[in-house]
C-alpha positions, -999 to 999 in steps of 0.1 A, spaced: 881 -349 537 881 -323 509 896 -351 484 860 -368 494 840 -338 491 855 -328 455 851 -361 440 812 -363 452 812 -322 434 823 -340 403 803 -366 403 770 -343 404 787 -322 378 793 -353 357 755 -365 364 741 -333 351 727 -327 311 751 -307 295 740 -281 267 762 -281 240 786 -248 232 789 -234 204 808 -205 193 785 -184 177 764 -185 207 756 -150 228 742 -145 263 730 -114 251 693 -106 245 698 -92 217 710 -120 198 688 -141 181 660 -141 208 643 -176 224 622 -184 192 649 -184 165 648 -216 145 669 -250 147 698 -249 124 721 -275 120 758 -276 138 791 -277 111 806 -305 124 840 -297 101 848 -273 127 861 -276 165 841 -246 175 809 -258 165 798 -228 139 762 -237 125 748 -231 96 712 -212 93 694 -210 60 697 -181 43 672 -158 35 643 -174 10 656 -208 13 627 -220 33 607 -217 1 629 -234 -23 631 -273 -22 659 -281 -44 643 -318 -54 616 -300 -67 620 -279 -102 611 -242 -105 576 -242 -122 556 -207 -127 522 -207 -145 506 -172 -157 471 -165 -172 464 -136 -189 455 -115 -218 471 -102 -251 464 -77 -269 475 -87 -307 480 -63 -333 484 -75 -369 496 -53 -404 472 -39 -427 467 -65 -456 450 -61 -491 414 -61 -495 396 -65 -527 372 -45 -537 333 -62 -534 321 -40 -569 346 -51 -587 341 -63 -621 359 -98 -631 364 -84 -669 386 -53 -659 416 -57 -637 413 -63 -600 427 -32 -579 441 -37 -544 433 -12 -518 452 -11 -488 431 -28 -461 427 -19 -420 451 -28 -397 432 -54 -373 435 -64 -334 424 -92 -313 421 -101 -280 436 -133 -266 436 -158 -233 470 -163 -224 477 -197 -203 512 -201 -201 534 -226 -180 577 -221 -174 598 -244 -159 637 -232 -152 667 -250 -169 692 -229 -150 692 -206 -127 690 -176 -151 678 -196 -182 642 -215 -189 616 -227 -214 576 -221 -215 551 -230 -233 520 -208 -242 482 -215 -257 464 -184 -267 424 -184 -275 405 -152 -290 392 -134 -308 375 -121 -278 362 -92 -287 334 -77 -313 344 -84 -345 333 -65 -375 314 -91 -399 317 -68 -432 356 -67 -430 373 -91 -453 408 -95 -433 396 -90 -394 400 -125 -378 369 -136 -358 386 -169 -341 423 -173 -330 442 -199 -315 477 -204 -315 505 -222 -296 541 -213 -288 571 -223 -275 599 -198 -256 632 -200 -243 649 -169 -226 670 -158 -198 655 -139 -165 671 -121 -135 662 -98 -106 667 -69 -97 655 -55 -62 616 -63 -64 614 -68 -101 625 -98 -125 633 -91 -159 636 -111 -192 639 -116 -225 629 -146 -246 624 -163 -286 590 -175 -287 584 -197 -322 550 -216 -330 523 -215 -354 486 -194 -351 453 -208 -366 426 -181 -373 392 -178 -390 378 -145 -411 340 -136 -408 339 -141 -451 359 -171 -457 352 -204 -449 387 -214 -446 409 -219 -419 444 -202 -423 480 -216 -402 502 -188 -404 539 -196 -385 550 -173 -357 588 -159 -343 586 -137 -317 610 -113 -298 595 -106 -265 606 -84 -227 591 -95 -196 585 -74 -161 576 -86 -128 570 -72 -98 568 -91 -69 534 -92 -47 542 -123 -25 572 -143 -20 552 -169 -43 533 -146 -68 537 -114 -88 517 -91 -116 538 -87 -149 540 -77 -183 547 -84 -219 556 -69 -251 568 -87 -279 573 -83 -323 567 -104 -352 601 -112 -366 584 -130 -397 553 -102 -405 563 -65 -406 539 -47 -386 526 -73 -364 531 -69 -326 513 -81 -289 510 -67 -251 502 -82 -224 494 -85 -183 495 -118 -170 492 -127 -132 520 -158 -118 520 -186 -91 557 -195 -85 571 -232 -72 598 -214 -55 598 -179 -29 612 -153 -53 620 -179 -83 652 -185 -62 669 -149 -64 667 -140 -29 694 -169 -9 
């Protein structure tokens, strides 16, 4: 009789949906609670140990590149060039005064992609001038537009990114008194700061000198749209 009666026991044992064990898991409430999500069981293992996503992964697709694109505006400063005086005569010798030093104001659209995790490349298209521009002066530009091309390395630190980056290209600009159109080549050494808003956008910064004209430097603030949640620093 109880040979019958334990057989029939394990046969509506046998019958019934078994939930799978694993060894990570805790009866306590205090564990990951009832709405934690899926994650996938290590099937290496005896045990049955799975393996959750870590932190910012959900916002990173790895068959997808890291792409960031940034609007926003410089603030170009450029070195005092010669001038040459309007009265002067063309029978005496023509004396060169020292002329103002000139700014602009520029549209910055700029797009990045990553090459590494650390390193990447961008490209940028500025348009100014885009401010008043005094007419009578014979070296303030009145039109600007230049392209350029950067490689540098990033990284971050708490809720900032840094960088640093090589930016080469070439700048086309118009003066008020003369007709022509001047292409002047560009090398600049630039830092970058971030600061994180959103797991997918952040406010920064720029600052950057002319390694080809003495005396010529930029600033900037630029606003980013990132690909990935925190460009990938926070797995």
């Amino acid at each position: 009789m109880s040979t019958r009666i334990a057989l029939l026991l394990w046969a509506i044992v046998a019958s019934l949906p078994l939930a799978t064990a694993h060894a990570d898991d805790l009866d306590a409430p205090t564990n990951y609670g009832e709405d934690r999500p899926p994650c996938p069981v290590d099937s290496d293992g005896a045990v049955g140990y799975r393996r959750c996503p870590r932190y910012g992964a959900w916002g990173a697709s790895l068959r997808e590149p890291y792409v960031v694109v940034a609007d926003g505006i410089n603030y170009r400063v450029f070195a005092p060039t010669p001038s040459v005086p309007v009265a002067a005569r063309t029978t005496s010798p023509v004396s060169m005064k020292q002329g103002k030093r000139n700014t602009a104001l520029t549209f910055d659209e700029r797009i990045g992609w990553g090459i590494t995790h650390h390193f990447y490349a961008a490209l940028d298209f500025e348009l100014g001038n885009l401010r008043n521009v005094d007419v009578t002066s014979s070296n303030e530009r009145d039109f600007i537009v230049d392209g350029l091309v950067s490689a540098g390395i990033r990284a971050g630190i708490g809720p900032f990114a840094i960088a640093v980056e090589l930016s080469g290209g070439a700048m086309e600009s118009s003066y008020p008194r003369d007709r022509d159109v001047h292409v002047d080549g560009m090398v600049e050494a630039r830092g970058r700061a971030d600061i994180w808003l959103a797991p997918w956008f952040t406010l920064g910064g720029a600052v950057g000198v002319s390694l080809v004209e003495h005396g010529d430097w930029m600033a900037g603030v630029y606003a980013s749209v990132h690909s990935w949640a925190f460009a990938g620093d926070r797995w």
